[in-house]
C-alpha positions as CSV (number, residue, x, y, z in Angstrom):
1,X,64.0,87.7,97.7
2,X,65.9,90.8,96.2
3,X,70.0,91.5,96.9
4,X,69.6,95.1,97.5
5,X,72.7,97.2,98.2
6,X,73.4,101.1,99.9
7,X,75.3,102.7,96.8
8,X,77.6,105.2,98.4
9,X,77.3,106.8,94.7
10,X,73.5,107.2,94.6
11,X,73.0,107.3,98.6
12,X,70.2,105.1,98.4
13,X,69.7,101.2,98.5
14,X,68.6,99.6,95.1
15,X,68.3,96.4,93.6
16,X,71.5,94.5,93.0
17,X,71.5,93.9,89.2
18,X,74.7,92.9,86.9
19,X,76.4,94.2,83.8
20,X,76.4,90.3,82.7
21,X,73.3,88.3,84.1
22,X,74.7,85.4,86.8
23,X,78.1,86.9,87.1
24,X,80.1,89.8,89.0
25,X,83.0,91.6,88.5
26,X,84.2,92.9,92.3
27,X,87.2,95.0,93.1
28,X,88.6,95.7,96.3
29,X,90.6,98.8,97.0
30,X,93.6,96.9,99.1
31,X,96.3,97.1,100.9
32,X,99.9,99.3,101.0
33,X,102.5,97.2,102.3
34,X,104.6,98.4,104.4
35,X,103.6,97.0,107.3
36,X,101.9,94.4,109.2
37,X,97.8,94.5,108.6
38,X,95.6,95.9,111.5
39,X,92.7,95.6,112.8
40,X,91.3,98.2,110.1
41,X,92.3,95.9,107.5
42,X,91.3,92.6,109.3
43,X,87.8,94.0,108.9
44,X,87.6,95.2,106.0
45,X,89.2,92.2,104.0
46,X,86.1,89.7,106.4
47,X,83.4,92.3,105.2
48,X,84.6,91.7,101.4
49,X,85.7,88.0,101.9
50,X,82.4,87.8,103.4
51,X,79.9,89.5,100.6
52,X,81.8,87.3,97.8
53,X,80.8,84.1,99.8
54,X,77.5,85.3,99.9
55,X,77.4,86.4,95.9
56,X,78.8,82.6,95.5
57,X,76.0,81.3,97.4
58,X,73.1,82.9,95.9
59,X,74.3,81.8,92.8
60,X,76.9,84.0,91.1
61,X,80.0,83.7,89.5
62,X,82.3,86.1,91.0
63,X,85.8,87.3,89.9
64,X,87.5,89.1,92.6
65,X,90.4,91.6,92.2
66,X,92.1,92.8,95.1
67,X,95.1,95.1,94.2
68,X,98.7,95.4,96.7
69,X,100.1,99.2,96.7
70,X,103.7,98.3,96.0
71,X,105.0,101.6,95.6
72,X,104.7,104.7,98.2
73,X,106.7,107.0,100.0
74,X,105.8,105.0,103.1
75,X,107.3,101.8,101.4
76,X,110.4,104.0,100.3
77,X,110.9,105.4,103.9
78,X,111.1,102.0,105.6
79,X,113.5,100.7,102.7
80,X,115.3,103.7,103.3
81,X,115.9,103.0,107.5
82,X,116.3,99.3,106.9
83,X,118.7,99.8,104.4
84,X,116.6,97.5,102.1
85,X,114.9,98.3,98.6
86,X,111.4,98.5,98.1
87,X,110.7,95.6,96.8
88,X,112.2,94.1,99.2
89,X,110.0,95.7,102.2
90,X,106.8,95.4,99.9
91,X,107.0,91.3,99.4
92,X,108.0,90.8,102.6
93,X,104.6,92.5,103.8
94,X,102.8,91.0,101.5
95,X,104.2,87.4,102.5
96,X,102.9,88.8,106.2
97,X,99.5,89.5,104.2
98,X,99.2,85.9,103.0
99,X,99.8,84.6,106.5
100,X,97.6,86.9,108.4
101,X,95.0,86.5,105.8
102,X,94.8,82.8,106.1
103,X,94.9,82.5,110.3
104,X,91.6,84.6,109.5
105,X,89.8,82.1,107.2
106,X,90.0,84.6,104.1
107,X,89.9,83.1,100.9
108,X,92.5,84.0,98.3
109,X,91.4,87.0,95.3
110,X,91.0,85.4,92.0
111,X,94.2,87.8,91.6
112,X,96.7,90.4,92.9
113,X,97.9,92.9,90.4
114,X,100.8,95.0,91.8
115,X,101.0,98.4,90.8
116,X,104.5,98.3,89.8
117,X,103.3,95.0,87.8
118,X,100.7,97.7,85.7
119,X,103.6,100.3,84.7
120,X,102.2,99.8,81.0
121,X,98.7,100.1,81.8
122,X,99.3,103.3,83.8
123,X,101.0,104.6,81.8
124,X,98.7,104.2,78.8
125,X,95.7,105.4,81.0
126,X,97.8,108.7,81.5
127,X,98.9,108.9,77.6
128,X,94.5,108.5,77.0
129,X,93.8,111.2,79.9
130,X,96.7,113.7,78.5
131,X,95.0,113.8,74.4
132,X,91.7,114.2,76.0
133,X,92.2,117.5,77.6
134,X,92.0,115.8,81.2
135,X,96.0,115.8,82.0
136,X,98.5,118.3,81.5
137,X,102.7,117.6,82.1
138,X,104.4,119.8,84.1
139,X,108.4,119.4,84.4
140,X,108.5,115.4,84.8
141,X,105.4,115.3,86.9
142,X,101.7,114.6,84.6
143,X,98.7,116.0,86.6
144,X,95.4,115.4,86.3
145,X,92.9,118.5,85.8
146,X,89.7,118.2,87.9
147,X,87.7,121.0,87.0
148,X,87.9,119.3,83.2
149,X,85.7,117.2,85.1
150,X,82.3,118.4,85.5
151,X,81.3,115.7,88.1
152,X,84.1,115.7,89.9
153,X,82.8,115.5,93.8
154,X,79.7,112.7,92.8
155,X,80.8,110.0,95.0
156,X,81.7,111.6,98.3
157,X,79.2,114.9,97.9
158,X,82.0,117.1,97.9
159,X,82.1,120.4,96.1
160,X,85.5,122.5,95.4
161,X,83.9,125.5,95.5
162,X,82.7,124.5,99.4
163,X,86.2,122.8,100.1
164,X,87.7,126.4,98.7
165,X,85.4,128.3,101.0
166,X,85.7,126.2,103.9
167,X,82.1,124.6,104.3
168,X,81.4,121.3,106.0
169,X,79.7,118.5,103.8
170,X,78.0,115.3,103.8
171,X,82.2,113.8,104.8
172,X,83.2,116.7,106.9
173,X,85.3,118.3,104.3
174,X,88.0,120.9,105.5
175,X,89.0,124.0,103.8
176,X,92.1,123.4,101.4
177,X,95.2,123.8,102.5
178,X,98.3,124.7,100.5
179,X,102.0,125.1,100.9
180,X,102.6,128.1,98.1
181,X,106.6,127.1,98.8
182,X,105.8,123.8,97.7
183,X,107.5,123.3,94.4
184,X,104.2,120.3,93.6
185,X,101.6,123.4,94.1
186,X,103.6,125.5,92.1
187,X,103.8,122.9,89.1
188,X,99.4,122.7,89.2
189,X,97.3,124.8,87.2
190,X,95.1,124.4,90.1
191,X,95.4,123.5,93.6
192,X,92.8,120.6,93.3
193,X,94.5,119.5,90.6
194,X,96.3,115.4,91.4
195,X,99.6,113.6,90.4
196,X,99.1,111.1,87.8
197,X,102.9,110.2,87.6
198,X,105.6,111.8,89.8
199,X,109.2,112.9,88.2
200,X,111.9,110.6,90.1
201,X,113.6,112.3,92.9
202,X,117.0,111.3,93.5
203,X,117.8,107.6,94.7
204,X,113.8,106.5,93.9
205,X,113.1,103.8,91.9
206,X,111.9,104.7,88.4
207,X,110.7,103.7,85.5
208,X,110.6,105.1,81.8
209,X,108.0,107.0,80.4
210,X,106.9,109.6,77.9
211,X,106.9,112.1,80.2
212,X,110.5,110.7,81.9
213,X,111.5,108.9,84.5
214,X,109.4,108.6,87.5
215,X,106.5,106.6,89.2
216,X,102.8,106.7,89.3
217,X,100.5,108.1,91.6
218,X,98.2,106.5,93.7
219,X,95.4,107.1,92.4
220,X,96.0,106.1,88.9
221,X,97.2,102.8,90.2
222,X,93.6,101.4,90.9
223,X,92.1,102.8,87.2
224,X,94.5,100.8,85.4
225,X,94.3,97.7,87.3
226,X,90.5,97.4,87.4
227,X,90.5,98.2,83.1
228,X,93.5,95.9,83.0
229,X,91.8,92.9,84.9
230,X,88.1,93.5,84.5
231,X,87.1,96.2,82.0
232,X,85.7,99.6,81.5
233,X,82.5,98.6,84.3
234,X,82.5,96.3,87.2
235,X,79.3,95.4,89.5
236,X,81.0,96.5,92.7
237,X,84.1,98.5,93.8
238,X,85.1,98.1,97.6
239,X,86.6,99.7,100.0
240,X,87.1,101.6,103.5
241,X,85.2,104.5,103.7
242,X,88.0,106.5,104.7
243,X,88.9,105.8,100.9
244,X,85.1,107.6,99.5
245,X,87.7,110.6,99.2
246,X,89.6,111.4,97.6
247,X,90.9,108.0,96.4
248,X,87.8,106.8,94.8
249,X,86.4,110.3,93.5
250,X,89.7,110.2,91.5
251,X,89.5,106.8,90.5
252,X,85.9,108.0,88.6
253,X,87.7,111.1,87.5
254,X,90.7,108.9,85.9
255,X,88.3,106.3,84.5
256,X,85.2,108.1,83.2
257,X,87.4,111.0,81.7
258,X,88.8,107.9,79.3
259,X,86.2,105.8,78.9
260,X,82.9,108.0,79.0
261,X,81.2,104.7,80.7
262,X,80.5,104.6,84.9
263,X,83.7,103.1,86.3
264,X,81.4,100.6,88.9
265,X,77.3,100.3,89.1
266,X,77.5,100.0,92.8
267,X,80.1,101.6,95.6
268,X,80.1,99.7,98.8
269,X,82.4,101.3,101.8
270,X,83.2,99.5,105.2
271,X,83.1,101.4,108.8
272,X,86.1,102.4,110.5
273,X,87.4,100.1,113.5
274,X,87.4,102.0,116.8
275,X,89.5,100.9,119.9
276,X,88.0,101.8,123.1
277,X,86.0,104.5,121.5
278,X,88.8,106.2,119.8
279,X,90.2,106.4,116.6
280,X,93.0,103.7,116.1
281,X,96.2,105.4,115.9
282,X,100.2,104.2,117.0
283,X,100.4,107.7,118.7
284,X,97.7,107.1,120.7
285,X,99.2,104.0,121.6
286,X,95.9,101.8,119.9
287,X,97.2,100.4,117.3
288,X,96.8,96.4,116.9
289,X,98.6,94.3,114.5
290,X,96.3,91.6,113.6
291,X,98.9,89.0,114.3
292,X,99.3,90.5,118.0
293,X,95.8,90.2,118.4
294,X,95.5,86.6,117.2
295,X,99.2,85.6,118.9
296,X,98.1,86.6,122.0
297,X,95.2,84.0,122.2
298,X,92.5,85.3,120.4
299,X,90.5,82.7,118.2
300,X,90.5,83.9,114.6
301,X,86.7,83.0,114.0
302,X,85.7,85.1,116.5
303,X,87.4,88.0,115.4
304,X,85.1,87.1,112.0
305,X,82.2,87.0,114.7
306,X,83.4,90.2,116.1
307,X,83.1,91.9,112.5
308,X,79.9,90.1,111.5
309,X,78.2,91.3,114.3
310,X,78.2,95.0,113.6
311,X,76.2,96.7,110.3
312,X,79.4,96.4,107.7
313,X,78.9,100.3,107.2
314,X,78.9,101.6,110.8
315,X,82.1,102.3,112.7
316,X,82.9,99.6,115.4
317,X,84.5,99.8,118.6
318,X,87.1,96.9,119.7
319,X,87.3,96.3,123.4
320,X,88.2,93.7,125.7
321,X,84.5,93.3,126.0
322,X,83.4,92.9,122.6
323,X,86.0,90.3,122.2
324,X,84.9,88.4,125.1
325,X,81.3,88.3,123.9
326,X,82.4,87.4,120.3
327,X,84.4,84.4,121.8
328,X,81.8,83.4,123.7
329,X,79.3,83.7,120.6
330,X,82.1,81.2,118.4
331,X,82.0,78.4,121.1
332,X,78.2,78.3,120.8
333,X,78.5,77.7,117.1
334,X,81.4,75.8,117.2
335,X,79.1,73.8,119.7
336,X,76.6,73.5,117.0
337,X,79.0,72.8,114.1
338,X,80.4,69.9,116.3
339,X,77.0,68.4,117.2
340,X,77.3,66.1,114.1
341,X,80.6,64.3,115.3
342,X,79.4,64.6,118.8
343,X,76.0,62.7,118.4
344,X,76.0,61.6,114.7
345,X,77.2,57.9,115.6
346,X,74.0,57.5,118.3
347,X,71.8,59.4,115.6
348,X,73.0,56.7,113.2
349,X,74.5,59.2,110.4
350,X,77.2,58.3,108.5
351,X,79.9,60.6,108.3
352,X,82.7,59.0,107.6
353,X,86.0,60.2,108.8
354,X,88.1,63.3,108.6
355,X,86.9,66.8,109.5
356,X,83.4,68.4,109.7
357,X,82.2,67.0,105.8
358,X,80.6,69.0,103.6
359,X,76.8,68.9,104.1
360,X,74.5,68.7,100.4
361,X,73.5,71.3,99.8
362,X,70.2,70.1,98.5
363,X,67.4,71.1,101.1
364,X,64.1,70.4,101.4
365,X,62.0,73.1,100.2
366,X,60.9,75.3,101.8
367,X,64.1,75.7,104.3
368,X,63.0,78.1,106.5
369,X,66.1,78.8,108.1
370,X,68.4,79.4,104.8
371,X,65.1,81.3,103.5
372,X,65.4,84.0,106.9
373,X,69.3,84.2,106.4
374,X,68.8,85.0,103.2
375,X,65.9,87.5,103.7
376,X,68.3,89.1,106.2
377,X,71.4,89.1,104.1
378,X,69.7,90.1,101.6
379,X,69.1,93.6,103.0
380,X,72.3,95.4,102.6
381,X,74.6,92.5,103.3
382,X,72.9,92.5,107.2
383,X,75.0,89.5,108.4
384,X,74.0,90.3,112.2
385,X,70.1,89.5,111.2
386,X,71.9,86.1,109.2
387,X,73.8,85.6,112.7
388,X,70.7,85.3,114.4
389,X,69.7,81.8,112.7
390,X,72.9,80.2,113.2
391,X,72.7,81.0,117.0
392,X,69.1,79.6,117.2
393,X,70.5,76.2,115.6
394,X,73.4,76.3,117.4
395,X,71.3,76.4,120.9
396,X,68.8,74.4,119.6
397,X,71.0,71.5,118.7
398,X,73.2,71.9,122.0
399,X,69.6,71.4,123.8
400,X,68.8,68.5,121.9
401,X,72.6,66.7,123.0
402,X,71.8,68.0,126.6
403,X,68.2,65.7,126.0
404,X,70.1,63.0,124.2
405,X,73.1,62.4,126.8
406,X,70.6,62.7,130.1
407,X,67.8,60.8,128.4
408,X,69.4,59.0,125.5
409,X,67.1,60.5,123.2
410,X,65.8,63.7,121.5
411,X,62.7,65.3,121.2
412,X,63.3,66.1,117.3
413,X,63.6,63.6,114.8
414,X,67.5,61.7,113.9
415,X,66.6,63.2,110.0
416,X,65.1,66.8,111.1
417,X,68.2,67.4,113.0
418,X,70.6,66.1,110.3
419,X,69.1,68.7,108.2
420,X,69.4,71.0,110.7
421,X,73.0,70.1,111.1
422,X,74.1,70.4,107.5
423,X,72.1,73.7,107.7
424,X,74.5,75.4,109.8
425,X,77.3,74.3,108.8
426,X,76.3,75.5,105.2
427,X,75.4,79.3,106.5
428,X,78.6,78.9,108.5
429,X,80.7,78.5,105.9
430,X,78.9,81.1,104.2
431,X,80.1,83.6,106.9
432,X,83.5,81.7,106.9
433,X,83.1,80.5,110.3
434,X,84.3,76.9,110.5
435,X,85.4,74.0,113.0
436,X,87.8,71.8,112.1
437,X,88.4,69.1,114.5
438,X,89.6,65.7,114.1
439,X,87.1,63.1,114.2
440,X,89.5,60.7,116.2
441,X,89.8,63.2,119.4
442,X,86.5,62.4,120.5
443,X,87.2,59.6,122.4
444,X,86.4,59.1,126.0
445,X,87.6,60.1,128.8
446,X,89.9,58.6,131.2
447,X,89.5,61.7,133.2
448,X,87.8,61.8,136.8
449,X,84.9,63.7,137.6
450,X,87.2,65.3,140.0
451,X,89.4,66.4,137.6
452,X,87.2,67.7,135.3
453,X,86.1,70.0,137.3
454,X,89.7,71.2,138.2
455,X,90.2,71.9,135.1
456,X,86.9,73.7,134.5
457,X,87.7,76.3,137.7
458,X,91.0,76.7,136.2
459,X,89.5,77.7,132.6
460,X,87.1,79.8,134.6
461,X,90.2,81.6,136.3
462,X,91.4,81.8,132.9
463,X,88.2,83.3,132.0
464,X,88.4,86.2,134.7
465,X,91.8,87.2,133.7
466,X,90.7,88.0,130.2
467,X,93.4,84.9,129.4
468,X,91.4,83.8,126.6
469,X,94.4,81.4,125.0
470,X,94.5,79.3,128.0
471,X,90.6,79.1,128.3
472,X,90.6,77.7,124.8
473,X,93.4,75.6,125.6
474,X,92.1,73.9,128.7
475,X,88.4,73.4,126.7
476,X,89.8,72.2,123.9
477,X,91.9,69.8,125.9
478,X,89.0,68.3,127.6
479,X,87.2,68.3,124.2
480,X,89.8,66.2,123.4
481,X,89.4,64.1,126.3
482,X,85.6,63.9,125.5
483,X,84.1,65.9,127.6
484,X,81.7,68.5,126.5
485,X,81.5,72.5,128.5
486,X,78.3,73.9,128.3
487,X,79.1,77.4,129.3
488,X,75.7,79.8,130.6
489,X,75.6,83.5,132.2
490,X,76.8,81.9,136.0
491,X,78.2,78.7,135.9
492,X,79.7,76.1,133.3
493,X,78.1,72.7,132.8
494,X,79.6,69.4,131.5
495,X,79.0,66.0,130.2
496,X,81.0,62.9,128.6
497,X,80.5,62.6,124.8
498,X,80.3,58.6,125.4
């Protein structure tokens, strides 16, 4: 079975081969901090979090770079109203980044290079792009020159004769627009032309260079880090697509102009998030703070479910709805990923104590259900198709409790569904979807039947008013108790674990 991969650079899905056979070198575009992470970013950093897993799994040894835009006018402007300095705003966000990251289940980058950590990479990028012919100073500022470049437009389709005209493209490109009273334009020899490094204005912070004191632009930012931290080529550079252009089409500009060699084999973009069919925006009143989201109730593996359910490149829409379903969807695996500790005693495994343990992952071969994630996976990163095997375990080892707790046995074999066990709890973790629950809550019940069913109608109230924090609360306290909810389309059924 094959990796193969849509290059946004070649339009076309190919073959997933390395520079360096059995390892990859992946860069991720990340984030600006000056403010809390959204939605937007929540799925952006699962999709990638999630494709690195996957890269691990199959057998390769990733190094992953994501980069943190310390430096922007947006970081400036909040310093500026809070009376703070910009480092000040930016590692505070990015403290917010850390914390957000980890209620999510995302594993850390291999590293983090700031941009204001890369001045002297930056600036030595810029130095190499100015005695090629590709960058020209202009009173403090350095810009690049993009016609210099003859393939300028490659990755997004975009021509500047057709942005200069006014013709759609491939992205929906507009025609160019220019202040001519903006002293920037009048410092370019062209109108296409980009900053490389930005003369300080007044009160900014700045640092020393050749060309005097200033900062970078944004775009040179992400050149330097990924030569800095990975080389001239990496496998795979990430990002939004909302980032194709121009972002990344100058990152190739920057990087090919110097080093004559293809800045990344394969460009992979992520959808946009949607909210209610409309583009998330704070004016419109959309705009979701993934810490709102999860501090309101929602469980943080199935916002990952949420993600993992749509094609990584398409747009998705959040709604009240698609949440619901996606919760719904993480309590039938969680279900499954629990069916161990729930019936492992009668089933006579030994798992010891603690959390869920981590299954070997030697499998008989063939395994037909790792062989059909992977087949799925494996086309374009499709983790819905991989979705679809963990839900048929899940069920199929709920049904076999269900026969085990009203017949005190089960129609497959104590060793075939040990395997099947360990088998989603592997592809789980794969997707980083994981249940972590004490061994010593499942104890049993001192509650009445009575009860029990008090409590389920008031999780089902729960459920009806969208309060999703106290559904999860009131299951998860009678999970504690012991008791097991089996939730279908009308009605919720329940048994004792012992």
């Amino acid at each position: 079975m094959t990796l193969t991969l849509y290059n946004t650079l070649t339009r076309r899905q190919e073959p997933f081969e390395t520079v360096e056979p059995g390892k990859v070198k992946m860069y991720y575009c990340g984030v600006t901090v000056y403010d809390y992470c959204h939605l937007g970013h929540a799925r952006a950093c699962i999709v990638w979090d999630v494709v690195r897993r996957y890269l691990q799994f199959i057998g390769y040894e990733v190094r992953y770079i994501q980069n943190f835009t310390d430096i922007d006018d947006k970081i400036l402007n909040r310093a500026c109203v809070e009376h703070s300095s910009m480092e000040a705003v930016a590692d505070r966000f990015i403290k917010a980044y850390f914390e957000d990251m980890a209620r999510l289940g995302i594993k850390e980058a291999d590293e983090y290079p700031r941009a204001t950590h890369t001045m002297n990479g930056i600036q030595r990028l810029i130095h190499e792009l100015e005695n090629k012919g590709f960058a020209y100073p202009a009173d403090g500022d350095v810009y690049y020159a993009v016609r210099k470049f003859s393939e300028y437009g490659k990755l997004s389709g975009r021509k500047l004769e057709d942005m200069q005209a006014g013709k759609s493209d491939a992205y929906g490109g507009l025609r160019l627009r220019v202040n001519v009273e903006d002293p920037e334009y009048q410092k370019k020899k062209d109108p296409f032309d980009f900053a490389l490094w930005k003369a300080a204005k007044p009160g900014e912070p700045a640092w020393e260079s050749p060309w005097g004191a200033g900062r970078p632009g944004w775009h040179i930012e992400c050149s330097a880090m990924v030569r800095d931290r990975l080389g001239d080529t990496i496998d795979i550079h990430a990002g939004g697509a909302d980032l194709i252009f121009p972002h990344h089409e100058n990152e190739i500009a920057q990087s090919e102009a110097v080093t004559g060699k293809p800045l990344a084999h394969y460009w992979l973009h992520n959808g946009m998030v949607k909210v209610d069919g409309e583009k998330m925006s704070k004016s419109l009143g959309n705009f979701t703070t993934i810490r709102e989201l999860l501090d309101r109730g929602v469980d943080p593996m199935a916002v990952r479910l949420f993600v993992l359910t749509a094609q990584y490149r398409t747009p998705i829409d959040f709604t009240d709805e698609a949440i619901a379903a996606a919760t719904n969807g993480w309590h039938t695996i969680k279900e499954g990923l629990l069916f161990g500790y729930q019936y492992g005693k009668k089933l006579g495994w030994d798992l010891g104590t603690g959390n869920i343990p981590i299954p070997s992952t030697q499998y008989p071969v063939p395994n037909p259900y790792i062989e059909r994630f992977q087949e799925s996976v494996n086309n374009d990163f499709n983790f819905p198709g991989g979705l679809t095997v963990l839900f048929e375990l899940a069920k199929e080892l709920r049904r076999e409790g269900n026969i085990l707790v009203h017949e005190g046995k089960t129609e497959t074999s104590p060793d075939e569904l040990h395997q099947q066990w360990q088998t989603l709890v592997t592809l789980a973790g794969v997707l980083g979807l994981e249940a972590e629950i004490e061994a010593e809550t499942h104890t049993s019940s001192g509650l009445s039947d009575a009860e029990i069913e008090a409590k389920i109608q008031q999780r089902q109230e729960a459920r009806q008013a969208k309060n999703f924090a106290e559904s999860d609360r009131i299951r998860d306290e009678l999970q504690a108790e012991g008791i097991t909810l089996i939730d279908s389309r009308d009605s919720t059924r329940w048994h004792r674990n012992n």
